[in-house]
Phi, psi and omega in degrees: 000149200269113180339083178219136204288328173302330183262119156276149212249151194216050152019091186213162193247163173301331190295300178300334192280340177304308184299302000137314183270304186268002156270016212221336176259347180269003134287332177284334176301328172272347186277275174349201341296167179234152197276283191255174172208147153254149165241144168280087191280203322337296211323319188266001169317304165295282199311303221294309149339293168317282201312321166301303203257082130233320196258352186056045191272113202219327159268102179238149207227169161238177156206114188289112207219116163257136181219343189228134196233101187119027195047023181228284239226124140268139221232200188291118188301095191237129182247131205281308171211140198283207140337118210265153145336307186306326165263016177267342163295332200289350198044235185307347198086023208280143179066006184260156181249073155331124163228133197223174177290314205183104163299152172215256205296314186109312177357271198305306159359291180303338178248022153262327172314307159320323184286315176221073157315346165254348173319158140304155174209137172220143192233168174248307204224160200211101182256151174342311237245279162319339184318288213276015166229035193247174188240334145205161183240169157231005181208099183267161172254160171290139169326326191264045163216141221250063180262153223277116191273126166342293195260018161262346178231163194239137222257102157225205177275119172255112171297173192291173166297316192290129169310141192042357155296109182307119175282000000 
């Protein structure tokens, strides 16, 4: 993401995100069961992990999807690879679970929706703007915050937050 003082930055550690992925599943445990799960990669790749071996989840597909490029901007919605065979018994997605990091926009969502309208779709963070097409979250965030995933950083020096303040 590029330095821009309008975005706030939201920081999280493998430890919170951890937390953050199984409470997402003791919500989800009441919702289920689910047959399958797709994950939205990159991004759902770790929740979509947890959520499987908490849930005891054994058919899992991807669908590979770009929408944000360079790490700064989301950009043109490109889908890299669709649905597997393997998901074509489920029809509409009934019993099937989506799992993604984080809805920002809805973008990507809508168009995995198209594909299985009755799936479930979970999110670990949920910003406004994407919110009415998730179906459960565990954390919303402001459209204007920018968040840093465990496995986008590297342990370096944070200046303080406060204007003019010295470390």
């Amino acid at each position: 993401m590029a330095e821009d003082q309008s975005q706030k930055a939201f920081p999280v550690s493998w430890d919170q995100f951890h937390r953050d992925a199984r409470a997402l599943v003791w919500r989800l445990a009441g919702v289920g069961p689910f047959d399958a799960m797709v994950c939205i990669t990159r991004g759902g790749l770790v929740p979509a992990a947890i959520v499987a071996r908490e849930l005891g989840i054994r058919v899992i597909e991807t669908v590979c999807i770009a929408s944000y490029h360079e790490y700064k901007t989301q950009g043109g919605l490109q889908i890299l690879k669709g649905l597997g065979s393997e998901l074509q018994k489920f029809g509409a997605g009934e019993k099937v679970l989506v799992v993604d990091d984080l809805v920002d926009t809805g973008t990507t969502f809508r168009v995995v929706r198209d594909l299985l309208p009755k799936a479930h779709f979970a999110t670990v963070y949920a910003k406004p703007a994407g919110r009415p097409l998730v179906d459960t979250f565990i954390t919303e965030v402001s459209q204007d915050t920018w968040i840093y995933f465990p496995w986008d950083l590297g342990l370096t020096f944070q200046p303080p937050m406060g204007k003019g303040v010295v470390a």
